[in-house]
N, C-alpha and C positions, 0 to 999 in steps of 0.2 A: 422518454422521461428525462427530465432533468434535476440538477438540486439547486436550490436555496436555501440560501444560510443569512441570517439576520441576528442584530444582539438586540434581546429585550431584558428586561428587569425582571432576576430570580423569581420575584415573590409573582410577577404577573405571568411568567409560566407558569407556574405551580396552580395558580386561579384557573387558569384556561384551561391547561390538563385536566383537570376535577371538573369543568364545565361540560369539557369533551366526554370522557369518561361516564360524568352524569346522562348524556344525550348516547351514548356507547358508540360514539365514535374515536379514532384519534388522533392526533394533532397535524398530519398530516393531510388525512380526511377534510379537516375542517378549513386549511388552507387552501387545498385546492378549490374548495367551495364558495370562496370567499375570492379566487381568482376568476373562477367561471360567472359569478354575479358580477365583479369589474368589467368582466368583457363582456358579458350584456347589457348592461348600464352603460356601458361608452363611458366611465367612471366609477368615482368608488361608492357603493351601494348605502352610504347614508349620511348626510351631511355632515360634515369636518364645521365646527363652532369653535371660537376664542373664548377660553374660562380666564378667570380671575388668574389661576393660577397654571396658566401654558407657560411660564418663564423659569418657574420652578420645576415643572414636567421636564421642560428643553434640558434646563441644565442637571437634572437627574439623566437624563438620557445620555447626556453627552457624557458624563460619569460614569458609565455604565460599564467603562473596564475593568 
């Protein structure tokens, strides 16, 4: 086993958590599964679209220290 570590936005852990938790999984769980689908897809399991607002996402993200 290994670890990863990524920064996402407070409020969208706390959503995820409570989604995992709701499914009684947990976040861990969910990642790996969401790995194992990449690596069967040869890709990532569900198309990536441009919203109106991806520039306000980006620079929220980049904010995100």
């Amino acid at each position: 086993m290994t670890t990863i570590s990524a920064k996402i936005i407070n409020d969208d852990k706390i959503s995820f958590e409570r989604i995992c938790d709701s499914m009684g999984i947990n976040i861990s769980s969910a990642i790996n599964s969401f790995v194992k689908a990449t690596i069967r897809e040869n890709g990532l399991p569900f198309a990536l679209k441009a919203s109106e607002d991806s520039y306000i996402y980006s620079e929220k993200m980049c904010n995100a220290d």
